[in-house]
PyMOL Python script that loads the backbone (N, CA, C, O; Angstrom):
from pymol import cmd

cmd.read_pdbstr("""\
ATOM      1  N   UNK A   1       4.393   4.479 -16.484  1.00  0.00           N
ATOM      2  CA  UNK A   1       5.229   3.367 -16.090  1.00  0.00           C
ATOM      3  C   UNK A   1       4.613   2.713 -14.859  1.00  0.00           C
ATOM      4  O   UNK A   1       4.103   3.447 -14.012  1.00  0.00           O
ATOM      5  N   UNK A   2       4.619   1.407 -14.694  1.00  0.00           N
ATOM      6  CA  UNK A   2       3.882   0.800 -13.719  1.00  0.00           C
ATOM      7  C   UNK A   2       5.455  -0.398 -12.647  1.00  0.00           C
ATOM      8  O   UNK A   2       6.380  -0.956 -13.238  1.00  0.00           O
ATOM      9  N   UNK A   3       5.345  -0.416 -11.859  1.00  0.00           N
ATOM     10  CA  UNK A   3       6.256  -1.868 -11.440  1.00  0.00           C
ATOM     11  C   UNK A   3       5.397  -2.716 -10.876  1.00  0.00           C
ATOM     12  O   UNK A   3       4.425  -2.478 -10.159  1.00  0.00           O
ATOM     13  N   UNK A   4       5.989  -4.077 -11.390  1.00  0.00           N
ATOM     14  CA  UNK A   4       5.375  -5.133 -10.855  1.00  0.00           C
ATOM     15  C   UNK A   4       6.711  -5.914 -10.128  1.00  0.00           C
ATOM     16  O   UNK A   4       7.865  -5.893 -10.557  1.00  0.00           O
ATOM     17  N   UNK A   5       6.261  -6.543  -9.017  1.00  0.00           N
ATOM     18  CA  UNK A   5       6.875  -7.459  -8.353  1.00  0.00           C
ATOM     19  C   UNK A   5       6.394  -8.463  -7.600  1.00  0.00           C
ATOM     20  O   UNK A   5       5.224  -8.390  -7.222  1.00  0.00           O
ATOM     21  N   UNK A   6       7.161  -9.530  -7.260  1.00  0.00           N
ATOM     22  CA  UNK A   6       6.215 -11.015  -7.089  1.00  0.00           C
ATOM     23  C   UNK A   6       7.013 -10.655  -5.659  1.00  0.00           C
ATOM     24  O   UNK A   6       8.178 -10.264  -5.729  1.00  0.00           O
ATOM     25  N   UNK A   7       6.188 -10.835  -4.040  1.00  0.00           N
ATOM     26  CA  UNK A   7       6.379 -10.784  -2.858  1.00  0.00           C
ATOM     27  C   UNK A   7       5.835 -11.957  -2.239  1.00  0.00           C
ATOM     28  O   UNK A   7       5.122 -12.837  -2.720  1.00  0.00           O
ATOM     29  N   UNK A   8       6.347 -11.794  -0.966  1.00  0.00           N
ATOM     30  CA  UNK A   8       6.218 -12.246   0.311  1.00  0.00           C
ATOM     31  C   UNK A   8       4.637 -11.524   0.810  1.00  0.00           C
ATOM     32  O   UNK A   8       4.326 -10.380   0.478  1.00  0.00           O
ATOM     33  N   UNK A   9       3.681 -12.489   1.711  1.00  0.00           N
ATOM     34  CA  UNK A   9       2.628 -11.656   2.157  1.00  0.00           C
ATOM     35  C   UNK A   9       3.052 -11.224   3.643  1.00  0.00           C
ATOM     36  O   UNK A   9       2.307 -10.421   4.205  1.00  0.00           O
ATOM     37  N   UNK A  10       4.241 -11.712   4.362  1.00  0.00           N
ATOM     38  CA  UNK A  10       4.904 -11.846   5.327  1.00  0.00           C
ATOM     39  C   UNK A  10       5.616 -10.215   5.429  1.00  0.00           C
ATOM     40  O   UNK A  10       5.532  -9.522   6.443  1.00  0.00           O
ATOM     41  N   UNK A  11       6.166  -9.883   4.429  1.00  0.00           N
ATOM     42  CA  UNK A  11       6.957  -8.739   3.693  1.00  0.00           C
ATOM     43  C   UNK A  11       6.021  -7.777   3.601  1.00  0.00           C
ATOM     44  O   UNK A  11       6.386  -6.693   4.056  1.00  0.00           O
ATOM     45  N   UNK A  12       4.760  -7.831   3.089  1.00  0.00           N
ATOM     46  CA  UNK A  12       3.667  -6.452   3.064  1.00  0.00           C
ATOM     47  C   UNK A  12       2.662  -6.530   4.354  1.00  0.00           C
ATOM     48  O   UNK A  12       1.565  -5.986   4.225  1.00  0.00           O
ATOM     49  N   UNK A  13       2.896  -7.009   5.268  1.00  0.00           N
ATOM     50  CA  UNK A  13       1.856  -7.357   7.100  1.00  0.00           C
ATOM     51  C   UNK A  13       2.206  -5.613   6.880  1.00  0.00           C
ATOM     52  O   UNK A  13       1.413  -4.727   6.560  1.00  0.00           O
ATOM     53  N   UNK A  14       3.677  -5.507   7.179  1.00  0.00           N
ATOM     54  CA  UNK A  14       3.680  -4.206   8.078  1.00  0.00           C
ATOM     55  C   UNK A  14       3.344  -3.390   7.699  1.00  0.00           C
ATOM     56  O   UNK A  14       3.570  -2.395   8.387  1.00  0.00           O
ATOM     57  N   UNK A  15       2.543  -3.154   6.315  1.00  0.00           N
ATOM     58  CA  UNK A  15       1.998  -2.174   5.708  1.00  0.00           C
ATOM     59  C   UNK A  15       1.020  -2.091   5.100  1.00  0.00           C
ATOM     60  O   UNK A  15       0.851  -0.936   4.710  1.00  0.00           O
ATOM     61  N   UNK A  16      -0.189  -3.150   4.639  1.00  0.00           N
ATOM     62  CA  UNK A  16      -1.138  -3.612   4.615  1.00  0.00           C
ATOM     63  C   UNK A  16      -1.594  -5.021   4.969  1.00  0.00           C
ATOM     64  O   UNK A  16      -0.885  -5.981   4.668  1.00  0.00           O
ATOM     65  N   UNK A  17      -2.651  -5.159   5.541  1.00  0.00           N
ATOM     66  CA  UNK A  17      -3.676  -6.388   5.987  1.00  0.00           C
ATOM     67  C   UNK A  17      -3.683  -7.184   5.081  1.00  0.00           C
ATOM     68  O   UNK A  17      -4.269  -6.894   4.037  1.00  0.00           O
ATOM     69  N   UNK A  18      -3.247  -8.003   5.183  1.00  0.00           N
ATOM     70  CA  UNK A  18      -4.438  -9.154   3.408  1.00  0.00           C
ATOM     71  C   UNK A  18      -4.667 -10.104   4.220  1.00  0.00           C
ATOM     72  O   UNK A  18      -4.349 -10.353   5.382  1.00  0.00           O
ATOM     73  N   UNK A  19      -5.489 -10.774   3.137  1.00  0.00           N
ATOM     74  CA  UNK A  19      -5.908 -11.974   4.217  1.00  0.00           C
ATOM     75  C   UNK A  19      -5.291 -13.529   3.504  1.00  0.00           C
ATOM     76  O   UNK A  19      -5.964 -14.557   3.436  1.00  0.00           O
ATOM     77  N   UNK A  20      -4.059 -13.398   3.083  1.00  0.00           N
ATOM     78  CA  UNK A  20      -3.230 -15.078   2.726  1.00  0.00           C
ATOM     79  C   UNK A  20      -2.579 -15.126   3.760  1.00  0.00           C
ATOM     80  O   UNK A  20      -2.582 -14.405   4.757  1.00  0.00           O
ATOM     81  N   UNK A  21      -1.790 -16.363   3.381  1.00  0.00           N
ATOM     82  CA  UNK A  21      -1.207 -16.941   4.613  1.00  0.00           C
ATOM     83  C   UNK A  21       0.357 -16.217   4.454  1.00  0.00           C
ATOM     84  O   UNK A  21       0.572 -15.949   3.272  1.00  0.00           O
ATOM     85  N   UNK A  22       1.298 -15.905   5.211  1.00  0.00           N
ATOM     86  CA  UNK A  22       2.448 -15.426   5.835  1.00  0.00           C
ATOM     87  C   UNK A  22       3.161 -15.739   4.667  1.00  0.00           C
ATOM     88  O   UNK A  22       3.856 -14.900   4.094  1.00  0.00           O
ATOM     89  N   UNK A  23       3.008 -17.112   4.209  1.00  0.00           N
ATOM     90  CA  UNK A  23       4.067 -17.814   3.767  1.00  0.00           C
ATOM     91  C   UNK A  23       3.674 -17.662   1.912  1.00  0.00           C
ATOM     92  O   UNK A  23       4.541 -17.964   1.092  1.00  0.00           O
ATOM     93  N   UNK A  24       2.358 -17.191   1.492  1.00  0.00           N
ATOM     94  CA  UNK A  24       2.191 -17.200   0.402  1.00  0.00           C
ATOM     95  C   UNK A  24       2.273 -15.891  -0.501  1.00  0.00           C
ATOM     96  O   UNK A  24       1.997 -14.769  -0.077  1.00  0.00           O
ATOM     97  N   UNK A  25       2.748 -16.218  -1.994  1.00  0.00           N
ATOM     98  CA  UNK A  25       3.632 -14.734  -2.374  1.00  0.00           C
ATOM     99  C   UNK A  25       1.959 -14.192  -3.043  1.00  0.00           C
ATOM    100  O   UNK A  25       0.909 -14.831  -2.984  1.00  0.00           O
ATOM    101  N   UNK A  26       2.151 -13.067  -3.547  1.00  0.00           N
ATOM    102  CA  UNK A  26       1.331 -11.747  -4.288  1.00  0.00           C
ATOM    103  C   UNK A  26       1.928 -11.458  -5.316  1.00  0.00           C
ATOM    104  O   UNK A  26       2.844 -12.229  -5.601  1.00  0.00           O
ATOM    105  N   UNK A  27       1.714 -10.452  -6.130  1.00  0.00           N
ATOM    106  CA  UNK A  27       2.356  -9.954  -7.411  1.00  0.00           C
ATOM    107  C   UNK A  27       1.798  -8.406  -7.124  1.00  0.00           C
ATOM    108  O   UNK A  27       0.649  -7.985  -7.257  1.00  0.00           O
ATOM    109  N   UNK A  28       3.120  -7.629  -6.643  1.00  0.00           N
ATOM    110  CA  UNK A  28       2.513  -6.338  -6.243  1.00  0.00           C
ATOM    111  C   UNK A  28       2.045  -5.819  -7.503  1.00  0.00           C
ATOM    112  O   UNK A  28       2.064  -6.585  -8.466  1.00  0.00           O
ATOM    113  N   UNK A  29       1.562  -4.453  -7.676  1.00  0.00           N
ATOM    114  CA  UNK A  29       1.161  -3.417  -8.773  1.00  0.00           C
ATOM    115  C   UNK A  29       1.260  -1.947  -8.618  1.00  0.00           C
ATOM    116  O   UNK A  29       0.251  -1.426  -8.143  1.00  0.00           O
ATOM    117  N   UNK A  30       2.284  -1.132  -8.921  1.00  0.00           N
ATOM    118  CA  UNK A  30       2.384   0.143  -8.561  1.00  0.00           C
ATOM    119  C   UNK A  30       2.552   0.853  -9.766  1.00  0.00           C
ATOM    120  O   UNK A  30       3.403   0.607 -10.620  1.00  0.00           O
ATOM    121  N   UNK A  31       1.391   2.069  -9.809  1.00  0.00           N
ATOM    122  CA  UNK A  31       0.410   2.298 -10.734  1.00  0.00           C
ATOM    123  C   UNK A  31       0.749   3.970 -10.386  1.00  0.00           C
ATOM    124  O   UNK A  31       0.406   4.265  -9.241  1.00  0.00           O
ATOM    125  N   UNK A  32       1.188   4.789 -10.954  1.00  0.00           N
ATOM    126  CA  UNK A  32       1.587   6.102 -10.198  1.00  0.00           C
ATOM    127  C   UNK A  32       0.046   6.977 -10.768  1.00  0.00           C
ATOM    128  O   UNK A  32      -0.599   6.613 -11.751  1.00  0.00           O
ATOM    129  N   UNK A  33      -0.208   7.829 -10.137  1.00  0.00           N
ATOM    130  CA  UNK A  33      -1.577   8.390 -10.325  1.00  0.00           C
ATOM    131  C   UNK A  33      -0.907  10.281 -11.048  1.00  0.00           C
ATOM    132  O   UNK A  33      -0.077  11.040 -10.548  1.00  0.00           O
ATOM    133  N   UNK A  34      -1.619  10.406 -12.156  1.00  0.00           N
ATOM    134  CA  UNK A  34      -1.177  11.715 -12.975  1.00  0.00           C
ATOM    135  C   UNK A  34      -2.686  12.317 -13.092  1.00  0.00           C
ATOM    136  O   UNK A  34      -3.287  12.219 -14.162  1.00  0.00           O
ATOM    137  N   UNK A  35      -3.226  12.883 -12.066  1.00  0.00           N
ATOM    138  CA  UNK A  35      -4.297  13.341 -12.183  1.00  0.00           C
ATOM    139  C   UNK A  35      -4.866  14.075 -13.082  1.00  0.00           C
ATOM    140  O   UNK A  35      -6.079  14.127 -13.285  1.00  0.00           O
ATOM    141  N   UNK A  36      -3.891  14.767 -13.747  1.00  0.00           N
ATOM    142  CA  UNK A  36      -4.198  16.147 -14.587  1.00  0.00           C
ATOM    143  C   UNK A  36      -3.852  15.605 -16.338  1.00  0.00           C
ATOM    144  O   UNK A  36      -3.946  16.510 -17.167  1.00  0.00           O
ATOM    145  N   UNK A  37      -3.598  14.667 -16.695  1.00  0.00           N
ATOM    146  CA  UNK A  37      -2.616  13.971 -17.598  1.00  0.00           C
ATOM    147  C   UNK A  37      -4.408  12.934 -18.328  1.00  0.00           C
ATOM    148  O   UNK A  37      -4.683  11.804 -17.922  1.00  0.00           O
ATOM    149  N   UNK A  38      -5.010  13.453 -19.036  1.00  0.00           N
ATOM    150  CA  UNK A  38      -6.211  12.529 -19.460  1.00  0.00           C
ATOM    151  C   UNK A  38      -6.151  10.991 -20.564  1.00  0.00           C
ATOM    152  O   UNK A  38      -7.071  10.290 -20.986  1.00  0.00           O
ATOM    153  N   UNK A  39      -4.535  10.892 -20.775  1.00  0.00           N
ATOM    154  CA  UNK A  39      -4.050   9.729 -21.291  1.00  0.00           C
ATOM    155  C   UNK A  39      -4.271   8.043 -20.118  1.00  0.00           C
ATOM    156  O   UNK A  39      -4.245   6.833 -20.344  1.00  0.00           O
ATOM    157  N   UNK A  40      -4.550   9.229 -18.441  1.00  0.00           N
ATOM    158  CA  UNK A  40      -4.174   8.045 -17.524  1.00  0.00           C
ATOM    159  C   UNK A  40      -5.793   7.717 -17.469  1.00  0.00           C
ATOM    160  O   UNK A  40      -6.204   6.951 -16.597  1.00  0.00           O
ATOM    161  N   UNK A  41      -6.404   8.117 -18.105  1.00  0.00           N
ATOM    162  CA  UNK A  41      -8.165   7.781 -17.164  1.00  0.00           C
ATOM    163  C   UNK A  41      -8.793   6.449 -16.958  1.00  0.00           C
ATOM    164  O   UNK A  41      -9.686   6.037 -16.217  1.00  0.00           O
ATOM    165  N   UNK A  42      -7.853   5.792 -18.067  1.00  0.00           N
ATOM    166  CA  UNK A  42      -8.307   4.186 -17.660  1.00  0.00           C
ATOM    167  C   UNK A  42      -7.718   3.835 -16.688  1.00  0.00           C
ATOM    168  O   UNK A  42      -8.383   3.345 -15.775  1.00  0.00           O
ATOM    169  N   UNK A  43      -6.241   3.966 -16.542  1.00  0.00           N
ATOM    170  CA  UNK A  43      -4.912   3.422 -15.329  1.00  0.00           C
ATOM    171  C   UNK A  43      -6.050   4.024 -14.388  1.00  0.00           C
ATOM    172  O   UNK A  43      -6.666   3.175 -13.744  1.00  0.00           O
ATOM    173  N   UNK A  44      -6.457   5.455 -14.192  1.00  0.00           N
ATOM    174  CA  UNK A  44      -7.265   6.057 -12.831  1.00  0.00           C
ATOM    175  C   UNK A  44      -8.472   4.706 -12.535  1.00  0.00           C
ATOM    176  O   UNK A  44      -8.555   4.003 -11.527  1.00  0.00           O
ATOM    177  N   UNK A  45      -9.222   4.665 -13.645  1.00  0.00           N
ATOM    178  CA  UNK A  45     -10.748   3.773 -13.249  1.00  0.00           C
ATOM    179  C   UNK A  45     -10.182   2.288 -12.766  1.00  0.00           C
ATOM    180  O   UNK A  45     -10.682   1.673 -11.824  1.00  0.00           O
ATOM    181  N   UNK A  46      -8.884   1.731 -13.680  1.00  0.00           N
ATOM    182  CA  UNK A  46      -8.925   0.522 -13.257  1.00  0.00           C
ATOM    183  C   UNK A  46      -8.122   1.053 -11.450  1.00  0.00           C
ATOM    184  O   UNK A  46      -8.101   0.311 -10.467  1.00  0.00           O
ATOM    185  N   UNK A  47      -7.832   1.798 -11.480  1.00  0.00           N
ATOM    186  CA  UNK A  47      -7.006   1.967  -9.644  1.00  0.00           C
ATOM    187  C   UNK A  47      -8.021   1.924  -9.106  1.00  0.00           C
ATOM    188  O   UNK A  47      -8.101   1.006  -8.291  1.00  0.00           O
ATOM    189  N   UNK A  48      -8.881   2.547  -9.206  1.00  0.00           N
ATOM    190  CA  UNK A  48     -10.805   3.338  -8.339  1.00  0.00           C
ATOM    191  C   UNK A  48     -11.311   1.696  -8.121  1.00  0.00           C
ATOM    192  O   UNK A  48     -11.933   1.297  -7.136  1.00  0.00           O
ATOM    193  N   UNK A  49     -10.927   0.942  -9.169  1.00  0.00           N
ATOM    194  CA  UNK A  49     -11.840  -0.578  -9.334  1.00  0.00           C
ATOM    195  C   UNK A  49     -10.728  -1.044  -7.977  1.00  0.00           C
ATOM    196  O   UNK A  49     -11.002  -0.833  -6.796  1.00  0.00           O
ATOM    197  N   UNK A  50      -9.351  -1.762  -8.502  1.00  0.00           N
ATOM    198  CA  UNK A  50      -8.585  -2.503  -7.304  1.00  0.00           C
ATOM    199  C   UNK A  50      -9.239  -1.690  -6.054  1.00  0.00           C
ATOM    200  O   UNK A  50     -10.222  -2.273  -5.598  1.00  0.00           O
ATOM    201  N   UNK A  51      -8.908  -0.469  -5.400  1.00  0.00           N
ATOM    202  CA  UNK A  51      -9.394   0.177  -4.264  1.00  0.00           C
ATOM    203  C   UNK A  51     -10.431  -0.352  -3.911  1.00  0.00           C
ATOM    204  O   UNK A  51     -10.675  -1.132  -2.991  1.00  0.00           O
ATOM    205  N   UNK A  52     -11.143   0.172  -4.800  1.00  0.00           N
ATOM    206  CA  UNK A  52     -12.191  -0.446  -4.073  1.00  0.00           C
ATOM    207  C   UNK A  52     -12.990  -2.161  -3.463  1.00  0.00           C
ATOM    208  O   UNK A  52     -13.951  -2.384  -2.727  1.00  0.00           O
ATOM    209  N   UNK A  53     -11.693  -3.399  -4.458  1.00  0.00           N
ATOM    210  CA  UNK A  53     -11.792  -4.441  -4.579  1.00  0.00           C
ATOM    211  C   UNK A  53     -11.297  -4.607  -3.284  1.00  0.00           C
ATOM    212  O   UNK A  53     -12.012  -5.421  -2.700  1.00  0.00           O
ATOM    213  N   UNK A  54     -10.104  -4.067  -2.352  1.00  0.00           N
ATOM    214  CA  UNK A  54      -9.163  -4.019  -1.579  1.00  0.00           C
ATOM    215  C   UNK A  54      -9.660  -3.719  -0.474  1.00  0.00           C
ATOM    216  O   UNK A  54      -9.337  -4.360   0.526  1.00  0.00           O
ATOM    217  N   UNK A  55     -10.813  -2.380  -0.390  1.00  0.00           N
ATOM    218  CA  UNK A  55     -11.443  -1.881   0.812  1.00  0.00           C
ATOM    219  C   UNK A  55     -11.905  -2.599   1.708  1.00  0.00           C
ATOM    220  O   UNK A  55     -11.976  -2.044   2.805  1.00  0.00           O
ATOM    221  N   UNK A  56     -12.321  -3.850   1.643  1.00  0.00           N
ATOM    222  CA  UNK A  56     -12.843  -4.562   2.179  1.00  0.00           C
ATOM    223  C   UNK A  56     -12.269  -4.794   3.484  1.00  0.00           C
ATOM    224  O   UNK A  56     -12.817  -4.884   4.583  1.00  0.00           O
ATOM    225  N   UNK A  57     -10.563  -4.903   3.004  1.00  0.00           N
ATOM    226  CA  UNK A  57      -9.709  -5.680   3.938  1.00  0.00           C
ATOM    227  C   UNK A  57      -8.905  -4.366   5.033  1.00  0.00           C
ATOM    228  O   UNK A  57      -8.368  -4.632   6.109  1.00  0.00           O
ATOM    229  N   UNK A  58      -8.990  -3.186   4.523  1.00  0.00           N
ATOM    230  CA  UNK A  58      -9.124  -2.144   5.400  1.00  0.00           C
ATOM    231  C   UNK A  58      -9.511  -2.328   6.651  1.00  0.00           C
ATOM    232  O   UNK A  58     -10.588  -2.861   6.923  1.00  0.00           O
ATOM    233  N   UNK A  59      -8.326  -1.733   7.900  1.00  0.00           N
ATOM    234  CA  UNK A  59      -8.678  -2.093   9.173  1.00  0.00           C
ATOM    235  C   UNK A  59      -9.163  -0.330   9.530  1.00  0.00           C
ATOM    236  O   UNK A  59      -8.282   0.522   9.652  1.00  0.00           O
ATOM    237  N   UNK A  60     -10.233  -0.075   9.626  1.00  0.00           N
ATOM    238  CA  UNK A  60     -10.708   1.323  10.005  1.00  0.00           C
ATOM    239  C   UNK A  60     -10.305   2.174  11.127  1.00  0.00           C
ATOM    240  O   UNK A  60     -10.185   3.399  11.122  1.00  0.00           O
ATOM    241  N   UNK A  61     -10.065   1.150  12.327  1.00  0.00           N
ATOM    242  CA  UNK A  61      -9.147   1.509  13.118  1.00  0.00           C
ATOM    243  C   UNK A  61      -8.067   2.270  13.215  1.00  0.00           C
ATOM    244  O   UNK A  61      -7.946   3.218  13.991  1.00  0.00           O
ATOM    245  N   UNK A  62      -6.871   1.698  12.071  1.00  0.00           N
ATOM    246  CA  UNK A  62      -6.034   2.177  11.989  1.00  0.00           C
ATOM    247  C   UNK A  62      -5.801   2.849  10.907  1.00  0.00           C
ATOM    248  O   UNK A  62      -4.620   2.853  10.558  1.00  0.00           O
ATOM    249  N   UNK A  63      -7.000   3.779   9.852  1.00  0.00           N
ATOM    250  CA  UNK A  63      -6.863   4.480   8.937  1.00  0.00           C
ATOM    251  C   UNK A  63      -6.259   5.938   9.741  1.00  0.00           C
ATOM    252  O   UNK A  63      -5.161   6.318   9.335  1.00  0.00           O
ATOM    253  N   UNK A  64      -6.749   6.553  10.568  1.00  0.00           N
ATOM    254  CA  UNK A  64      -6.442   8.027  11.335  1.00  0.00           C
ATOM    255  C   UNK A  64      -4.736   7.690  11.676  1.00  0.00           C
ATOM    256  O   UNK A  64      -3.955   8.550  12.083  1.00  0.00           O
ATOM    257  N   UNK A  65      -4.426   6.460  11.449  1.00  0.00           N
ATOM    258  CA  UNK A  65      -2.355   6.379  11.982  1.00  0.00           C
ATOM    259  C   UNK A  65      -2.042   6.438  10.979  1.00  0.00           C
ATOM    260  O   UNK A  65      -0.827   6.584  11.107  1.00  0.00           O
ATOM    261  N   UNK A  66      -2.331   6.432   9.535  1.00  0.00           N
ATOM    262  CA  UNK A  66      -1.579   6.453   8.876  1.00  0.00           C
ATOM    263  C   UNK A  66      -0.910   7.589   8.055  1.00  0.00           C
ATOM    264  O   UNK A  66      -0.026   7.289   7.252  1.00  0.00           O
ATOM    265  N   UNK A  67      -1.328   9.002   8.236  1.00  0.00           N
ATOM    266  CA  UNK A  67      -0.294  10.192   8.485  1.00  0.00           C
ATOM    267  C   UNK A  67       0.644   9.528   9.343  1.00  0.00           C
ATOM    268  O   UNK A  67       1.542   9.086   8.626  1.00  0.00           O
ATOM    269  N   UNK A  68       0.768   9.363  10.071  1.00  0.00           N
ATOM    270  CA  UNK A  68       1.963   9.291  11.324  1.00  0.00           C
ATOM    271  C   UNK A  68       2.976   7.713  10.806  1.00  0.00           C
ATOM    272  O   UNK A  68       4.165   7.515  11.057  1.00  0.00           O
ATOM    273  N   UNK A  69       2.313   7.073  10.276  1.00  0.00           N
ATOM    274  CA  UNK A  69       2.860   5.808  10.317  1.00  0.00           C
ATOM    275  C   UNK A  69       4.285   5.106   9.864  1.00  0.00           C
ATOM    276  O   UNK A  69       4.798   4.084  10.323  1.00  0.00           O
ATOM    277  N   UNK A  70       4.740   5.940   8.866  1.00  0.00           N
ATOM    278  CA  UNK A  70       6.072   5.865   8.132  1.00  0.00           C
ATOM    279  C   UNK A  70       6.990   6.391   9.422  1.00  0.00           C
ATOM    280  O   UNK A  70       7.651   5.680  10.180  1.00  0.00           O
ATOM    281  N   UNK A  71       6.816   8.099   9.457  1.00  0.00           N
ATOM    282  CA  UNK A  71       7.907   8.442  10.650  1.00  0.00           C
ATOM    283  C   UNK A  71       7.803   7.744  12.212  1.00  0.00           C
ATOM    284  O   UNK A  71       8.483   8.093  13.176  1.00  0.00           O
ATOM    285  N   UNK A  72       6.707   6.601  12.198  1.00  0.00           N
ATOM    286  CA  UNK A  72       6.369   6.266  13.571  1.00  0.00           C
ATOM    287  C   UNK A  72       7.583   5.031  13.372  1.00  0.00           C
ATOM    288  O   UNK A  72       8.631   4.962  14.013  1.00  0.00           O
ATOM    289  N   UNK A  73       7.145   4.147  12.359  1.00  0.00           N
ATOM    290  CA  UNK A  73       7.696   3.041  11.896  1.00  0.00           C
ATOM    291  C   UNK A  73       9.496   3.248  12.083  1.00  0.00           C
ATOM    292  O   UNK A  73      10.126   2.470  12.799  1.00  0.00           O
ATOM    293  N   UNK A  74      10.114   4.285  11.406  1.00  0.00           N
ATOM    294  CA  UNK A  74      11.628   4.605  11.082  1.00  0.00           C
ATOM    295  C   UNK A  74      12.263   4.859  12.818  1.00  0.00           C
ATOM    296  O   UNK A  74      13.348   4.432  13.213  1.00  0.00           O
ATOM    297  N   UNK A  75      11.082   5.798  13.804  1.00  0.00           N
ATOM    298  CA  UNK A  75      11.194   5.686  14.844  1.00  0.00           C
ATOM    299  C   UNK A  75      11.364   4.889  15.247  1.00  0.00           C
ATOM    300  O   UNK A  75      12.567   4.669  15.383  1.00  0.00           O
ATOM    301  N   UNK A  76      10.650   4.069  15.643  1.00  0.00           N
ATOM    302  CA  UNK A  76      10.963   2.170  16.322  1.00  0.00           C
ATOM    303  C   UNK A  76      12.025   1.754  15.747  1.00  0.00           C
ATOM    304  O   UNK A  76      12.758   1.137  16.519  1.00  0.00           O
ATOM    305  N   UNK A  77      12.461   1.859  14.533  1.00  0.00           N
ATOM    306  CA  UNK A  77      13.181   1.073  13.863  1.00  0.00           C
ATOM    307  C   UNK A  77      14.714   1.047  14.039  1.00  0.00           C
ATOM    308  O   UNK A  77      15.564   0.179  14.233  1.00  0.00           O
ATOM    309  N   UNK A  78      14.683   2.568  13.865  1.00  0.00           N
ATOM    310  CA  UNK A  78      16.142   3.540  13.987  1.00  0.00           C
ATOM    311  C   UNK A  78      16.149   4.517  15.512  1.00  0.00           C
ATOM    312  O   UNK A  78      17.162   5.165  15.775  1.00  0.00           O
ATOM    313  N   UNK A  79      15.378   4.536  16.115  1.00  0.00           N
ATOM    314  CA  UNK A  79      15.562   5.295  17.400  1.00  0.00           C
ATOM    315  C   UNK A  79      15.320   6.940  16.890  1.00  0.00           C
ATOM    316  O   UNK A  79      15.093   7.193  15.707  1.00  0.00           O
ATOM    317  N   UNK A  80      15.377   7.704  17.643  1.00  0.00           N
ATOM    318  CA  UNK A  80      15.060   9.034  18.031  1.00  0.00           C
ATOM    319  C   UNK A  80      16.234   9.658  16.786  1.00  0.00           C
ATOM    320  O   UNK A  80      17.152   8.877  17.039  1.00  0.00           O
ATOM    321  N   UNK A  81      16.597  10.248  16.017  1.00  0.00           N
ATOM    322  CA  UNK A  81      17.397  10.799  14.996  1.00  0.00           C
ATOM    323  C   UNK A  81      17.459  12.417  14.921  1.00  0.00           C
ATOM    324  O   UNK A  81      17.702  13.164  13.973  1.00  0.00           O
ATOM    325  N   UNK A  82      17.093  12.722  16.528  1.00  0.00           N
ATOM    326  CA  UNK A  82      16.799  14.242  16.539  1.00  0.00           C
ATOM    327  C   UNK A  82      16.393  15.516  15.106  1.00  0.00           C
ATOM    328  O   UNK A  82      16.551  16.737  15.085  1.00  0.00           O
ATOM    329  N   UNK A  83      15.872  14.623  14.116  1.00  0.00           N
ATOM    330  CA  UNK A  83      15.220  15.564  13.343  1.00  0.00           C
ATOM    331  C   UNK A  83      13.597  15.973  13.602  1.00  0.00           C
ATOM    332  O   UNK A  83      13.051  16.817  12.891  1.00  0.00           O
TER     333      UNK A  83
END
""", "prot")
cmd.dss("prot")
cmd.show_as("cartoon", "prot")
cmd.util.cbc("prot")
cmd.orient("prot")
């Protein structure tokens, strides 16, 4: 099963880089990865292809934050939640 949805590029900043303008939409693609499952090997090659189409726009900088980045994000967002 895959979802597609038509976005905001304004709406995906806080979670990936692209390079359109704020105001112009995308058509997301979420592609779930079944590693062990050899029905997916094309869904895998065509993912390996986008990735790597995508890498480009990768800020390297901030690859080592992104372990941290979700619970950093909910932090700012929602304050301290003592968990």
């Amino acid at each position: 099963m895959e979802i597609k949805k038509i976005m905001k590029v304004s709406d995906l900043l806080p979670v990936i880089n692209l390079p359109w303008n704020e105001t112009e939409q995308v058509e997301v693609l979420i592609v779930p990865l079944h590693k062990n499952d050899n029905k997916n090997d094309a869904n895998l090659e065509r993912i390996k292809r986008v990735q790597s189409a995508l890498s480009q726009y990768a800020n390297k900088d901030l690859i080592p934050l992104e372990k941290e980045a979700w619970a950093k994000h909910c932090e700012e967002k929602y304050g301290n939640t003592g968990y």
